[in-house]
VEXDREN-2710 file (C-alpha; in Angstrom, 1 decimal):
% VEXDREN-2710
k/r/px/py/pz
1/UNK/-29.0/69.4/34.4
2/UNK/-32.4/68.4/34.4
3/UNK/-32.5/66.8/31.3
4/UNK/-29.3/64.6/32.0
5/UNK/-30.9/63.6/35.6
6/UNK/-34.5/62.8/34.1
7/UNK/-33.0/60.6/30.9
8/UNK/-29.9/59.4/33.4
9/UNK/-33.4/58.0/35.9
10/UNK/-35.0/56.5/32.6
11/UNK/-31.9/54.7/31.8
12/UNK/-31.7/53.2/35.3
13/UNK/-35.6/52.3/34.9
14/UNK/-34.6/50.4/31.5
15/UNK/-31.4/49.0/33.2
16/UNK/-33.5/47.6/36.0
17/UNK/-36.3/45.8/34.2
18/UNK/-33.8/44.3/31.4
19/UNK/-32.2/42.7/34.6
20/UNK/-35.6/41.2/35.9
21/UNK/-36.4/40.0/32.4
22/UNK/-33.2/38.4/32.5
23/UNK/-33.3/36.7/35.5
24/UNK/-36.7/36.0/34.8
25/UNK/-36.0/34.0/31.7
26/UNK/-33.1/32.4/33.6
27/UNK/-35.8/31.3/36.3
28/UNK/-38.2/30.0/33.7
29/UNK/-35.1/27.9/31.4
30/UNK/-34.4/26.2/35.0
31/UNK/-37.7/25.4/35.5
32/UNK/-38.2/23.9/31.7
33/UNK/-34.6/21.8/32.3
34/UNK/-36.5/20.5/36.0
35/UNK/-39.8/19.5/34.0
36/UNK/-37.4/18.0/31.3
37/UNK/-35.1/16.4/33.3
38/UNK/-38.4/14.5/34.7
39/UNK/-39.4/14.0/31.3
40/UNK/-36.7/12.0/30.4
41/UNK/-36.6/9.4/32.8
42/UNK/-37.8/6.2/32.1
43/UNK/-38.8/5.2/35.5
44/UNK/-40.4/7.7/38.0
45/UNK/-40.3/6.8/42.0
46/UNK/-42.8/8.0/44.1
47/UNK/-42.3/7.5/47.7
48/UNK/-44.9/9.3/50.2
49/UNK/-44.1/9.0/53.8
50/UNK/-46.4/9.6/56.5
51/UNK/-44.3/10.1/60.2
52/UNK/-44.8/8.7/63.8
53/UNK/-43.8/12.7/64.6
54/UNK/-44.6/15.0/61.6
55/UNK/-42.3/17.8/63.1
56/UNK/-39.3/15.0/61.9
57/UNK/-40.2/15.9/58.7
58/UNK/-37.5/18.8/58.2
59/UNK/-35.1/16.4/59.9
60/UNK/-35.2/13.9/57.5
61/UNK/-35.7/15.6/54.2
62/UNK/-32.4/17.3/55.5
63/UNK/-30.9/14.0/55.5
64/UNK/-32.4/12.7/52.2
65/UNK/-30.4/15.2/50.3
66/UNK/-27.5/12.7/49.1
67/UNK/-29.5/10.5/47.9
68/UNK/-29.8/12.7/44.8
69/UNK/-25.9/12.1/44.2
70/UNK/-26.4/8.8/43.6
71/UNK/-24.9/8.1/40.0
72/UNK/-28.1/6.4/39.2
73/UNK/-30.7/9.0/40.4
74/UNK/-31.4/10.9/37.2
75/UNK/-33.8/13.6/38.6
76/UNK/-34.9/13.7/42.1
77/UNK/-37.2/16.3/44.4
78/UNK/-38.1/15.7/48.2
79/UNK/-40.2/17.9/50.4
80/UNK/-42.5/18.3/52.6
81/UNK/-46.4/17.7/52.1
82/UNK/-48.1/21.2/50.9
83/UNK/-51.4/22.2/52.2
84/UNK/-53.4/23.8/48.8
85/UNK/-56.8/24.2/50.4
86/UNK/-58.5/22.1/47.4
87/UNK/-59.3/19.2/50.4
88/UNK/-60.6/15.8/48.5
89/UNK/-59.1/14.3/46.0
90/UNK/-56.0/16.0/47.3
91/UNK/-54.1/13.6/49.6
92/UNK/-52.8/15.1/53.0
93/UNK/-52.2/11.8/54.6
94/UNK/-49.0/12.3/54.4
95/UNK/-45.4/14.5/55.7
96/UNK/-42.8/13.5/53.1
97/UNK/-42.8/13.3/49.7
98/UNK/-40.1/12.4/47.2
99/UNK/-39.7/11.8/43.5
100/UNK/-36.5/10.1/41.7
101/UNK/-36.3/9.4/38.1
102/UNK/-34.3/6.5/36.9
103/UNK/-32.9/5.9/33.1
104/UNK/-33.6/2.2/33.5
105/UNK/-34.0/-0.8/35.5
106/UNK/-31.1/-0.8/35.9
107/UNK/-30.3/2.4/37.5
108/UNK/-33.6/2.1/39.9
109/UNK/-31.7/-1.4/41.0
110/UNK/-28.5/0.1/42.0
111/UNK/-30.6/3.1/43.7
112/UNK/-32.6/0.4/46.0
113/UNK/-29.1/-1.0/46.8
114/UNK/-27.0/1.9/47.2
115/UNK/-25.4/2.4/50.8
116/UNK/-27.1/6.0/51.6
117/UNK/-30.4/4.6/50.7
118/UNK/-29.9/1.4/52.9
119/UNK/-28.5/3.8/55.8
120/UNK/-31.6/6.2/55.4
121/UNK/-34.2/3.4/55.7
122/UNK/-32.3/1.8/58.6
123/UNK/-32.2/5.0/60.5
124/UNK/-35.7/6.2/59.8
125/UNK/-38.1/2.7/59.4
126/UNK/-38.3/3.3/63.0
127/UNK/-39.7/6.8/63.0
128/UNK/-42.2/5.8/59.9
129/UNK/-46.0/5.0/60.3
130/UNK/-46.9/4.5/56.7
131/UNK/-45.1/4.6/53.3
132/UNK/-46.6/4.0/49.6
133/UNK/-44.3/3.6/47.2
134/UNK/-45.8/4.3/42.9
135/UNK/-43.4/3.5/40.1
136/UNK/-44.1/4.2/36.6
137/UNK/-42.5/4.9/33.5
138/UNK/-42.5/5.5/29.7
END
């Protein structure tokens, strides 16, 4: 009885880690299609946005979500700015960040027009002290 309890506890064991592996490797493949997805955008948008009220930040990340359904946006990532510790050169004169990565000209065009982005800005220019905006691209 032993025996069949000791090797039925090692089987769990094996069980178990082959699970984390798995969902470790799952983790990792998501992570290389999120750096590839970024890769393969022509145009990268950087927008940094520094608040009148920093605690708005959660607010409108929150609403900033749609925006990456927008047909054109071909990768996109918002959040808030992350204290690291490593001070200067890092910048922390900011709340919100975002990225968006466009195929084209094209694409980045019907992203500046698009209605959700139009009704974003007009609801939240108010609340904004500062914005700097960085494009670049392949």
């Amino acid at each position: 009885m032993r025996g069949l309890m000791a090797r039925a506890g090692v089987l769990t064991f094996v069980i178990v880690v082959a699970l984390m592996h798995g969902c470790d490797t799952q983790r990792s493949a998501r992570t290389q299609d999120a750096v590839k997805q970024f890769r393969t955008a022509s145009i990268q948008h950087v927008v940094l946005i520094s608040l009148k009220d920093p605690n708005d930040a959660g607010q409108m990340i929150s609403e900033s979500l749609p925006l990456g359904s927008i047909p054109a946006v071909r990768s996109f990532a918002c959040g808030k700015r992350v204290e690291t510790g490593r001070g200067a050169p890092v910048s922390a004169d900011y709340d919100v960040g975002y990225v968006f990565g466009f195929d084209d000209p094209a694409g980045y065009d019907a992203y500046v027009h698009d209605a959700r982005h139009q009704a974003l800005l007009s609801k939240w220019k108010p609340k904004i002290a500062g914005m700097r905006i960085f494009d670049f691209g392949k």
